[in-house]
N, C-alpha and C positions, 0 to 999 in steps of 0.2 A: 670449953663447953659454953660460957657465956659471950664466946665469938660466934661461933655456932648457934644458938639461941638468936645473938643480934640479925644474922642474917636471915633468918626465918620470919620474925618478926618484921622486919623490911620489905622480903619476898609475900609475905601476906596483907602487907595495905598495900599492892600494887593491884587498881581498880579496872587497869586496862594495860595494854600490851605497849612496853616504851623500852625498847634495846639499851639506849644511852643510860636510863635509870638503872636496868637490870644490870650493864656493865661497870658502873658506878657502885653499890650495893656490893657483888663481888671484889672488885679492886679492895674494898675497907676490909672484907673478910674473907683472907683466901681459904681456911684453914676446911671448910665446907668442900668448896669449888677442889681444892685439891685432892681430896676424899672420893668424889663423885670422879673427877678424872682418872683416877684410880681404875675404879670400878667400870668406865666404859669404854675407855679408849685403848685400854689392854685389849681387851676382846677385840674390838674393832681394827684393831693392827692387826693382830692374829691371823683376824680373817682376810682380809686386805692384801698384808702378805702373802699368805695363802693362793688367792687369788691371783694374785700379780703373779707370780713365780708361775702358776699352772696356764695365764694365756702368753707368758714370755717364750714357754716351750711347748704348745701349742695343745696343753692336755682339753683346754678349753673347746677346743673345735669339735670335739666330742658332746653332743646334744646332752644325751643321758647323764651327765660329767656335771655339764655347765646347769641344767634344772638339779641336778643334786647339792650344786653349792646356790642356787638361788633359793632352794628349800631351807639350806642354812644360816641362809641371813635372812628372810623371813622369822624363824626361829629367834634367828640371833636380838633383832627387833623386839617380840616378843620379852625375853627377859630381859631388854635393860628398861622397860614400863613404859609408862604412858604416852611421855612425848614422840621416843622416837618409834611407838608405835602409830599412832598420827600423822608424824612425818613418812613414817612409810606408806601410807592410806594417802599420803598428797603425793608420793613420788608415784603411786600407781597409775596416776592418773595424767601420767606427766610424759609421754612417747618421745619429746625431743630430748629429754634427756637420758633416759634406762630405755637397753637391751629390751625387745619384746619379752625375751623369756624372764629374764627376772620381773615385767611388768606383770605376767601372768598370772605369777607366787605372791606377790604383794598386791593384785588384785583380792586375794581372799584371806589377806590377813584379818582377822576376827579383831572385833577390837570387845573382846571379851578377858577378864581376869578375876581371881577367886574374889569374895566377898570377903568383906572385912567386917571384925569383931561389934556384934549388935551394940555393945554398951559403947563402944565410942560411935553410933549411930545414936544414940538417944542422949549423947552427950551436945552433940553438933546440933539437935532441935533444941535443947537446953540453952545453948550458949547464942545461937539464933535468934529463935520465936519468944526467947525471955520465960518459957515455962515450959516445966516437965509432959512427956510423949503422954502423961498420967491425964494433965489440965486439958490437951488439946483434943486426945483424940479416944473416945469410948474403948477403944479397943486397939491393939496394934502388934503385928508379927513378927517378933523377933530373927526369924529366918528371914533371908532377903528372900525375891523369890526369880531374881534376875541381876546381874552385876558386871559393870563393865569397867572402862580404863578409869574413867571419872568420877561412877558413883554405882552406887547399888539402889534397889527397891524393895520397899517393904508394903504388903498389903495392911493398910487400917480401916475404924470406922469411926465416924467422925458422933459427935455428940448428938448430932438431930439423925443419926440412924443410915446416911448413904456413906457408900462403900466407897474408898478412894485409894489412889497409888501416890504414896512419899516418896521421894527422889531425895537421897541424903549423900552429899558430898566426900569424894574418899579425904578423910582426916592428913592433915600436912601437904594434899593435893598441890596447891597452887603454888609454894614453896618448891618441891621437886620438877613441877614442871617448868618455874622460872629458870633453877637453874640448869635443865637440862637441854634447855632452847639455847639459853649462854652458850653451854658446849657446842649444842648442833650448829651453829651461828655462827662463832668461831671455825669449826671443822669446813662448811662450807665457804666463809670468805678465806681460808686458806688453798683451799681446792680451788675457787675464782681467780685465785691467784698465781698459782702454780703447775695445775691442772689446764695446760692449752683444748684438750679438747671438749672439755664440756663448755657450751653457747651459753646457754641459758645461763641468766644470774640467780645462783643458788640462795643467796644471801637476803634477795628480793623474794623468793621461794619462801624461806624460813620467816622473814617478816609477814609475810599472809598466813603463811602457818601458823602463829604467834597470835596473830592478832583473830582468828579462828579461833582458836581453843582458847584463848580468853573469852572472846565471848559466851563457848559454849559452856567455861567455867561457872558463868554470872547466869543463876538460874530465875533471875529476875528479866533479864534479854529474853531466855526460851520462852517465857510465859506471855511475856507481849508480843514475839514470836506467833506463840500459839492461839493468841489471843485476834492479831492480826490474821493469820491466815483463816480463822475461823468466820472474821469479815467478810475476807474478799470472797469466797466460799459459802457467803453465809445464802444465796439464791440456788446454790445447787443442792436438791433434795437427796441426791444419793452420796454425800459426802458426808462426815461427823467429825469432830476436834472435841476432846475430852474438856471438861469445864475446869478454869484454874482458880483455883482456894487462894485467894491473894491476901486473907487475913493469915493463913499458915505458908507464906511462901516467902522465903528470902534469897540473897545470894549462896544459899547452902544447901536450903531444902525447898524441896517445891512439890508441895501437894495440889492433886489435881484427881480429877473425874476417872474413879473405876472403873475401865473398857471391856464388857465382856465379848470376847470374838477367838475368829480362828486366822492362823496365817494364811495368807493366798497359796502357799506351798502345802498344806494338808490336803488336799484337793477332796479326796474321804470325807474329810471335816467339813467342810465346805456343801459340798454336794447333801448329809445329814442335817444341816441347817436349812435346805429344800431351796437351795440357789445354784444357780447355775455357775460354776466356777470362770468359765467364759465371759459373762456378762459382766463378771467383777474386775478380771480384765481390761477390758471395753474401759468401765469408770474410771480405772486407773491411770491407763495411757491418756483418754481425754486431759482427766485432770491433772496431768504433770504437762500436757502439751500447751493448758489453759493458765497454768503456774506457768511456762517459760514464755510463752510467745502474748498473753493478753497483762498477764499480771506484773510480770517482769521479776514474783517472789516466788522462789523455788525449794523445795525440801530434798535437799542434797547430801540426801542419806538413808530412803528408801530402800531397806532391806527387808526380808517376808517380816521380823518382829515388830515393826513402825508400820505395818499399813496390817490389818485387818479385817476383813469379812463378819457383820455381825450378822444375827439373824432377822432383824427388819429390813435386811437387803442391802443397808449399806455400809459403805468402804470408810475406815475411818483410822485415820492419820496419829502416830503417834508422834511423841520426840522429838523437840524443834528447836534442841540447840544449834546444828548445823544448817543451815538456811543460807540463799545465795540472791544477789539482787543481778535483774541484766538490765542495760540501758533499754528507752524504747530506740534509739539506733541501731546498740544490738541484734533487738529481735526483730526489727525490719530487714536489717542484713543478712540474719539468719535464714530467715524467708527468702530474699533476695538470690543467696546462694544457692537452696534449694532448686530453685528459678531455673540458674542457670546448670546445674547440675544434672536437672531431668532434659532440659534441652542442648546437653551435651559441650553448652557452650564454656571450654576448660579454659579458652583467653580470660572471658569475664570472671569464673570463678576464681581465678589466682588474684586477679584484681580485689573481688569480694574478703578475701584471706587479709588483703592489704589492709583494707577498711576497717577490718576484725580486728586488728593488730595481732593477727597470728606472721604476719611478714613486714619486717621493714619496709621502709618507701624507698632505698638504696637496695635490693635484693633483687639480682636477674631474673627476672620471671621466667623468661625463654625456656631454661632446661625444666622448669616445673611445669608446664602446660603439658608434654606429652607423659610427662609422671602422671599428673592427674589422667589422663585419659588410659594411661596402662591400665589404673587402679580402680578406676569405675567404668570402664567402656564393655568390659566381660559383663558386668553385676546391671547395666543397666541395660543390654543386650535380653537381658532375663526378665524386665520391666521390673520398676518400683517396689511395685508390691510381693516381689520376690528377692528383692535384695537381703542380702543377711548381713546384720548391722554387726555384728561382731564379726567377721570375716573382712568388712568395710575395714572398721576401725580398727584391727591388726594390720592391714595391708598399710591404711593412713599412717602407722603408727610407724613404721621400720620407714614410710617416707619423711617423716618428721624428723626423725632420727639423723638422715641421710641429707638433706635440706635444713638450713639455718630456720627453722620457726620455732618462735618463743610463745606458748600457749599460755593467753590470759586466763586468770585463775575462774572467771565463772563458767569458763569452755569447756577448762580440767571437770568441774565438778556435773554439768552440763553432761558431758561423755558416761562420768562415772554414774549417775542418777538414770540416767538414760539403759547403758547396761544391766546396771542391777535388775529394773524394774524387766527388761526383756531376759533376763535370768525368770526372774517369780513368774511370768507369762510363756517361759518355757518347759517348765517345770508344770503348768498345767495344760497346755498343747505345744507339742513337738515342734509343727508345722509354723508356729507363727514367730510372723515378720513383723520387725518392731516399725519398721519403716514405711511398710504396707499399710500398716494399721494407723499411724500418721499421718501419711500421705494424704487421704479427705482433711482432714485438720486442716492442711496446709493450703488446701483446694480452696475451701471455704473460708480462710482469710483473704487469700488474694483476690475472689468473690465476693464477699462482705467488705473489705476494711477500704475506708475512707482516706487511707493515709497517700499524699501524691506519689512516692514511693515505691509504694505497692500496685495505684494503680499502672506505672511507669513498668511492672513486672509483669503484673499480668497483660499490660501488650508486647512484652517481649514472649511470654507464654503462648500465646494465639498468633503472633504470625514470627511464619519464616523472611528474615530481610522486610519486605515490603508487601510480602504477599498474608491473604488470612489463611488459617491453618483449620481449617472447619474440624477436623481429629481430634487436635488439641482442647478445642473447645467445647466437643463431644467428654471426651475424657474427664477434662477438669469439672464439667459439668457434672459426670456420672461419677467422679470419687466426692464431691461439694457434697453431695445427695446422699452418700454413704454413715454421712454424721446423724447418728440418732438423735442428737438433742438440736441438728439444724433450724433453724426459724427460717419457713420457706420462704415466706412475705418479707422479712428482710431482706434477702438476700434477693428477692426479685426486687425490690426496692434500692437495695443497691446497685446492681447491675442494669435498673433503666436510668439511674441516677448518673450511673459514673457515662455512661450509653451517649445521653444527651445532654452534658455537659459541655465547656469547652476545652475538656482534656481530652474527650471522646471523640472530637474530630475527626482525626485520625480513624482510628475505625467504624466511626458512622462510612466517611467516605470509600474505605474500602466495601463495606457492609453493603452499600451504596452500589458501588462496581460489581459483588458479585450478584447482586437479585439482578443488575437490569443486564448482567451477562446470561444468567442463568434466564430472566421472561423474554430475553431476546432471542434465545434458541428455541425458546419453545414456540415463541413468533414466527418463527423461520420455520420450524415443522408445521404447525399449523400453515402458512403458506404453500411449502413443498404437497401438503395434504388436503389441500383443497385444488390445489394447481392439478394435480394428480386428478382428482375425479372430475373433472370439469370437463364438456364434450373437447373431442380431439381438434375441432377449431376454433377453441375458445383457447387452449391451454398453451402455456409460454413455454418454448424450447429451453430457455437461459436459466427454470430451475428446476432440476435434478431432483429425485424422488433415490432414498435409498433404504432399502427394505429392515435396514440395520440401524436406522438414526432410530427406531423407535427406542430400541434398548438404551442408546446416549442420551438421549432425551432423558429417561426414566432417571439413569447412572448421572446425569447432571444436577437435576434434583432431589436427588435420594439427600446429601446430607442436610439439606431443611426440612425433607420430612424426617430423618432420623432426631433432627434436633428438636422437632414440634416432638414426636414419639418420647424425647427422654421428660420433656418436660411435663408433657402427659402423666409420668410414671410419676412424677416428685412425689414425695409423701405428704399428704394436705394438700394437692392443686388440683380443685374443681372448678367449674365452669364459671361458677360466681366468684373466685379469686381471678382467673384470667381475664373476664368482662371487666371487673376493679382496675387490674393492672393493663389493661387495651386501653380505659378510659384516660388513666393517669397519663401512658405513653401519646393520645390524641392532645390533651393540652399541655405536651411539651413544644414549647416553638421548634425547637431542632427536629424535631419530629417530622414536624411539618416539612420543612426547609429537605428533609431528609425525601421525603417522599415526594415532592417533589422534581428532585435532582435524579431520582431513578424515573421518575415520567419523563425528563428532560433526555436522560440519556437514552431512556430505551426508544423513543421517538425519534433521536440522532442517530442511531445506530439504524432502524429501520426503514430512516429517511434516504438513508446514507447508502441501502442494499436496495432500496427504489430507481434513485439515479444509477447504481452499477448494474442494473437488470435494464436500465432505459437505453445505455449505452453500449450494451452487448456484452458485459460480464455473466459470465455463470455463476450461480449459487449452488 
């Protein structure tokens, strides 16, 4: 018993996630560690065996079969607690290493479990905050009134009268988990070692896993956490982060600001609060696409309980132990691929994978480039905004599988935040496309951002090889425009910025090429059309009148009127913003230089059908 005791006490000053420490600790006390082996790796053989024996004889290739025993290790999960309930929530999100189908069961593992006994919840504030639930808090609920792997919640009220939510820690928590990581930790560097076909290093797996649920353990991290993301956040009006009580808040318990609201999943609920359940949508997607791609902090664990609907309209974030950081490389690249993704281009994208570190720099690309184009060339046949993001990421997923990629851990959670949240938004419209809805997001970076990067993407976006892609630019323009909370003046600000720079060379000069191809045709009709009514011995044989040029003519210029028309439509672009933004565009020098070069050209090109009309060439 008092070996027992020592290692608990050991496993509870551990302030942070260290393997060597935790395998240290056990070595002095097997007597625990042996106990718990007991108890999970029976079962876990059981089923294993099981397993193994039914795909040796083939009962496995039966679908129905094979989701009945992924339903049982789900399950199985489930009762041996917390950790390897976690570990199973990281292996769902993990395609290169688990069968889709079992990834499918372990996508909706609950990380939900009974509450535990009020009095050792008011023992943990006790032993905490230095005083009774009595000193701290006017009033307090002995019933939790929600409880999960780690902890439970109790509704209180605090002494000046506002209503709050305690988060109280499951009692011996951090002791079971250390040594249940031990176990998992070991089991996988066995498997690493023994196990030839799984790639991935499982053991690298469990240390991110480790050092995750440590953090989410120390509910002192959540609150600066929450604290933080109510920062970055803090300029958007339709977001809210509950306030954190930092005089009643430890690594144990963490009292924080009473949310009242309804899940984005009651839709009923929702709609009785006189908001449109759609529009709350909208907020969500922006602001998880403003979490990955501007903020690089992400809440990677958005499920309908942590985001809310209140009734002043807005959307407000709960729970922020699990939180994810991405480089700004990252999410330049992530853009990048996008990039290249809409534009089909699957050589660059396997490259971008490289970059990602989802592929070695030793990995053939060769047989992955028409993988990728299998896997997205149907879905983007259907254009963007109809792509189904879960249909994507199951096809990705069996090629992940099937192909050596090792998915870095903020991808995994990246995928998994991503789904969930197009779970809750399909639960309240059927029809919607996570990806569609995106897409402007994506538009209006490449349009806005400053970064050389980016700009280098967005002229891979607007031209084909060498040529401009006027469609492209049409589109990107018309999804840019799609973002309700777009800043139009920026975003024209950027785009004459990046324009007449000297990165925009490049497509000033094609820009350049096509007006004075496009006022040279219309020079040459205007010719053909005056040549034409001219008496009959005034008029020149050498140019051709054709009843059908008028419509090319038109068809030549339609896409500058089409693009003067989208700009027209922007939302906030009147006539005194376009006069501001003409003026700015006159005292850019390249401007000049620019306009210029199409007087130069279309004057050579005119000069040039002079001498071949002098000469006896037809027009």
């Amino acid at each position: 018993m008092t070996e027992e005791l020592g290692d608990f006490i050991e496993a509870a000053g551990l302030q942070s996630y260290d393997p060597v420490e935790i395998s240290n600790i056990y070595k002095k006390h097997p007597q625990r560690l042996i106990k718990r082996l007991w108890e999970t790796l029976i079962p876990i053989s059981y089923f294993l065996i099981r397993v193994g024996w039914e795909k040796i004889i083939g009962l496995l290739k039966n679908k129905e079969r094979a989701i009945k025993r992924a339903k049982e290790f789900k399950s199985l999960l489930v009762q041996l607690g917390p950790a390897f309930i976690k570990a199973g929530q990281a292996l769902s999100t993990r395609p290169d290493i688990i069968p889709r189908i079992v990834l499918e069961e372990l996508s909706q593992l609950q990380d939900q479990l009974p509450g535990f006994e009020s009095e050792l919840a008011l023992a943990c504030i006790k032993e905490d905050l230095g005083k009774s639930h009595t000193e701290i808090y006017k009033s307090f609920e002995l019933e939790p009134i929600s409880a999960a792997s780690l902890g439970q919640v109790h509704q209180a009220i605090l002494e000046n009268g506002e209503k709050v939510a305690v988060k109280i820690q499951r009692p011996g928590l951090r002791e079971q988990i250390t040594l249940d990581l031990y176990i998992v930790r070991n089991i996988a560097n066995w498997l690493k070692k023994y196990v030839g076909f799984i790639r991935s290093d499982l053991v690298a797996l469990i240390d991110e896993l480790g050092k995750r649920v440590f953090e989410e353990m120390d509910y002192i991290n959540e609150a600066n956490n929450a604290e933080k993301f109510a920062t970055l956040h803090k300029h958007n009006q339709n977001i809210t982060v509950p306030k954190i009580y930092r005089d009643h808040t430890s690594k144990r318990v963490l009292t924080m600001e009473w949310i009242d609201g309804i899940k984005l999943t009651n839709i009923e609920g929702v709609k009785k609060l006189g908001i449109d359940p759609n529009e709350m949508i909208e907020i969500g997607v922006n602001c998880s696409l403003q979490q990955l791609l501007e903020h690089g902090f992400f809440h990677a664990d958005p499920h309908p309980g942590n985001i809310l609907a209140q009734k002043n309209g807005k959307l407000c974030y709960l729970d922020f132990g699990m939180m994810s950081t991405v480089t700004n490389n990252s999410r330049t690249g992530l853009i990048q691929a996008v990039v290249h993704l809409v534009n089909r281009n699957f050589d660059k994208l396997s490259k971008d994978f490289v970059e990602l570190g989802f592929l070695d720099t030793t990995v053939n690309l060769e047989p992955i480039v028409p993988a990728f184009e299998k896997v997205f060339d149907q879905a983007l046949n259907e254009g963007v905004n109809s792509m189904d993001f879960k249909s994507v990421t199951d096809d990705m997923s069996s090629l992940m599988y099937k192909f050596p990629f090792k998915l870095p851990p903020y991808y995994a959670l990246i995928i998994r935040s991503l789904i969930t949240l197009e779970g809750i938004a399909l639960s309240v419209d059927p029809n919607f496309k996570i990806l569609g809805a995106a897409y402007p997001y994506f538009a209006r970076r490449l349009m806005e951002d400053p970064d050389p990067k980016l700009r280098t993407s967005l002229k891979e976006m607007l031209f084909d090889n060498d040529t401009f892609n006027w469609s492209r630019l049409e589109n990107l323009i018309t999804s840019a425009t799609k973002q309700s909370k777009i800043d139009i003046e920026n975003l024209l600000d950027q785009v004459i910025t990046f324009l007449f720079s000297d990165n925009g060379g490049i497509l000033r000069d094609e820009l350049a090429e096509t007006f004075a191809e496009k006022f040279d045709k219309i020079n040459l009709y205007a010719m053909k059309t005056i040549n034409k009514n001219l008496p009959h011995k005034l008029r020149s044989d050498k140019i051709d009148f054709n009843e059908n040029e008028n419509l090319n003519i038109i068809n030549d210029i339609e896409p500058i009127k089409k693009l003067i028309q989208i700009i027209s439509k922007m939302p906030n672009v009147n006539s005194s913003l376009i006069l501001k933004k003409l003026k700015k565009v006159i005292k850019e020098p390249n401007a000049r230089k620019m306009s210029f070069k199409i007087i130069e050209k279309v004057t050579n090109k005119s000069m040039a059908r002079l001498i071949k009309i002098a000469v006896g060439e037809k027009q």
